[in-house]
C-alpha positions as CSV (number, residue, x, y, z in Angstrom):
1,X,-23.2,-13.2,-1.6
2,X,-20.0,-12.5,-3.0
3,X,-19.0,-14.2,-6.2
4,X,-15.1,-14.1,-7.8
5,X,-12.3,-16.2,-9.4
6,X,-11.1,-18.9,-7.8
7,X,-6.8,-19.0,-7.3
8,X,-6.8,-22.7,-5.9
9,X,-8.6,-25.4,-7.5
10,X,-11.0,-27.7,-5.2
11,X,-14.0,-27.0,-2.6
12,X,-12.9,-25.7,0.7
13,X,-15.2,-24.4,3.6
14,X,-13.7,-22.2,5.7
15,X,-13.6,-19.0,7.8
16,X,-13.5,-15.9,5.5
17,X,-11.3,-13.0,5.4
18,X,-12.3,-10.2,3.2
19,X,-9.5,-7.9,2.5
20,X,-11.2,-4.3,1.9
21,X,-8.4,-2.7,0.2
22,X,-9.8,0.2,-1.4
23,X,-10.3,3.5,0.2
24,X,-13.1,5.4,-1.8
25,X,-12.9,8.4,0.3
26,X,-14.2,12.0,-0.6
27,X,-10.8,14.4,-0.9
28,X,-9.9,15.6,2.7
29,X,-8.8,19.2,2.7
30,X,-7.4,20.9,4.9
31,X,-6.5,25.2,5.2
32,X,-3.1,26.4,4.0
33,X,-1.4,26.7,7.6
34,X,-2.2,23.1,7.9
35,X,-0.2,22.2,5.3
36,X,3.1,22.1,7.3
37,X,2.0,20.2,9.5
38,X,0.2,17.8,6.9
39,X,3.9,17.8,5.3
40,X,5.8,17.4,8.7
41,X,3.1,13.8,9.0
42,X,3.4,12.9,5.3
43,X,8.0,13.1,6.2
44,X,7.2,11.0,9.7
45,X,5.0,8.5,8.1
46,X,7.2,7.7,4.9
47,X,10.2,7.6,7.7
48,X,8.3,5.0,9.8
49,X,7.5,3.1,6.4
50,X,11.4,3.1,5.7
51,X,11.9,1.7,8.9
52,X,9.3,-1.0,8.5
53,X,10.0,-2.2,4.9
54,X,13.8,-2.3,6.4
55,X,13.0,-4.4,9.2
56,X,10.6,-6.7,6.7
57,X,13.1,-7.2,4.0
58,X,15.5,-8.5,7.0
59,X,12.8,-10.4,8.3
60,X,11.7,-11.7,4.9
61,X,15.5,-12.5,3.5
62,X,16.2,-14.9,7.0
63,X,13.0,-16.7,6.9
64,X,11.8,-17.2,3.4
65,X,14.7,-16.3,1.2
66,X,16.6,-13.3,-0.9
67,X,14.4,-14.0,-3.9
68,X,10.9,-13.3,-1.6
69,X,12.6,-10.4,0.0
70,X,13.4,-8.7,-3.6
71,X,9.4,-8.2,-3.9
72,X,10.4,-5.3,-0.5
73,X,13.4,-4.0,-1.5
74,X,11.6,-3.5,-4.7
75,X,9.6,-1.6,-2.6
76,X,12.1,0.6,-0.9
77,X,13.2,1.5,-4.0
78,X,9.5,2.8,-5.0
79,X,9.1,5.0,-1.5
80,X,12.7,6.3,-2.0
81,X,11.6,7.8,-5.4
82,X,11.7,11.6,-5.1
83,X,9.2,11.9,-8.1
84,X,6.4,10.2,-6.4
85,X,7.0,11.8,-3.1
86,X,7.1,15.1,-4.5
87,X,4.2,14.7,-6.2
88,X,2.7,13.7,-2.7
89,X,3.6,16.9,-1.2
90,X,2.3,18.7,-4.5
91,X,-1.3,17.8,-3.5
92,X,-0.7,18.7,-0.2
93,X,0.7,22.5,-0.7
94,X,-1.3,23.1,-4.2
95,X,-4.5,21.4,-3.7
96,X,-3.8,21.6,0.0
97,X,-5.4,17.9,0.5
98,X,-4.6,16.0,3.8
99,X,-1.5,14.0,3.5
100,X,-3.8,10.9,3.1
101,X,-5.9,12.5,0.2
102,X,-2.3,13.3,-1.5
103,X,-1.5,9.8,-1.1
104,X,-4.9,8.7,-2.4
105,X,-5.0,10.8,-5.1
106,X,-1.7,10.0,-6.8
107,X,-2.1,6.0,-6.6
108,X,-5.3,7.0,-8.5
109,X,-3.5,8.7,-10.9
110,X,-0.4,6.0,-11.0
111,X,-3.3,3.5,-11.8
112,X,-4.9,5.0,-14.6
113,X,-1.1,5.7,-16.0
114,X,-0.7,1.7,-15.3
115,X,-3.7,0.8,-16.3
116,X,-2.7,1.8,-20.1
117,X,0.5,-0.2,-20.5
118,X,0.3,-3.3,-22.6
119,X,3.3,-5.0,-20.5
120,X,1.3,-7.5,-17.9
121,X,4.5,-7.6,-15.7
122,X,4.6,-3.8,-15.6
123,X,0.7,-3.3,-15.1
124,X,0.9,-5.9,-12.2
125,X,3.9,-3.9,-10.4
126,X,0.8,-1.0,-9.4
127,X,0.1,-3.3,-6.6
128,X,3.4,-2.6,-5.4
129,X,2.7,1.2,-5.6
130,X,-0.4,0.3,-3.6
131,X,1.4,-1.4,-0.9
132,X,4.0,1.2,-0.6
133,X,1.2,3.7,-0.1
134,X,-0.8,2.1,2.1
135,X,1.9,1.1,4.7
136,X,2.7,5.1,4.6
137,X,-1.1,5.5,4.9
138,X,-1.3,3.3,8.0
139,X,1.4,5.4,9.6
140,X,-0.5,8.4,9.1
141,X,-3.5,6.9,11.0
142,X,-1.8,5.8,13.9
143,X,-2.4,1.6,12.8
144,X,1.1,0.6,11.8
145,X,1.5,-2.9,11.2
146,X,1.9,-6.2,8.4
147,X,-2.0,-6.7,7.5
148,X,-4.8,-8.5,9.5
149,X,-4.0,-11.2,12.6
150,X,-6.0,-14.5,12.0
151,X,-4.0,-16.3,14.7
152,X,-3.8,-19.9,13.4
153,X,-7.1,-20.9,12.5
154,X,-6.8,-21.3,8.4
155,X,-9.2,-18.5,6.2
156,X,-10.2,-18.1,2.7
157,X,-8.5,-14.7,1.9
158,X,-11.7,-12.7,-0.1
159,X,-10.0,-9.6,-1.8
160,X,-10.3,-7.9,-4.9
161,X,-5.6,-7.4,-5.2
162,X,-3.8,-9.3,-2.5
163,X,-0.8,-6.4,-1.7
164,X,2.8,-8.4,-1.3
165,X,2.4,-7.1,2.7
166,X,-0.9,-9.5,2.7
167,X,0.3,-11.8,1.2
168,X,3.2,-12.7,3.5
């Protein structure tokens, strides 16, 4: 039995959709001439992503409106940040971790540096990180695409963080 905070008030009964987003995996390494090639996926992955949160910000802008589509460009802005990239390929050559270990292991360490500011607005824009990382993360493993297909039966979403992606 799961138990949690409700968002909407009222009783519903419904299908549920549990949204599993955390990972929890052991470090993945890999030897040091893998490394390219972990790199030459990591640049492929975050190039697909690109494409993606283009195509979704376009998408999101027509549809819903400019000020929805803002929460994705914020996003492009985040995976066009050389810092956090670099510090992807860091764990990649120096700890030579797969490229999804890298990603894993600096969202861990972006979410204790969040974690510690005082600003709510600012602590809540880590699920943005998140996002951003897991859209290149679903490139790297070959499942590319905007979050679970529930057709049109209505659900009760069941997550610990609904990711912007989710949510739309």
């Amino acid at each position: 039995m799961r138990k949690g905070v409700a968002v909407s008030p009222g009783v519903i009964v419904g299908r549920a959709l549990v949204v599993d987003n955390a990972e929890g995996t052991v470090a993945e390494h890999v030897n040091p001439e893998e490394s390219l090639s972990e790199l030459e996926r990591l640049n492929a992955a975050i190039a697909a992503a690109e494409q993606e949160l283009a195509a979704l910000v376009s998408k999101v802008d027509a549809q819903v409106g400019a000020a929805e589509a803002d929460i994705f460009r914020s996003q492009q802005i985040i995976l066009a940040d050389p810092s956090l990239v670099k510090k992807v390929k860091d764990e990649i050559v120096q700890r030579r971790l797969s490229a999804s270990s890298a990603l894993e292991a600096v969202v861990n360490e972006y979410a204790a540096i969040f974690d510690k500011i005082d600003d709510e607005y600012l602590r809540h824009r880590m699920a943005d990180v998140r996002d951003v990382m897991t859209r290149i993360r679903s490139h790297l493993h070959g499942a590319p695409g905007e979050g679970a297909q529930t057709g049109d039966e209505p659900v009760i979403i069941v997550a610990r963080e609904i990711l912007p992606s989710q949510a739309l």
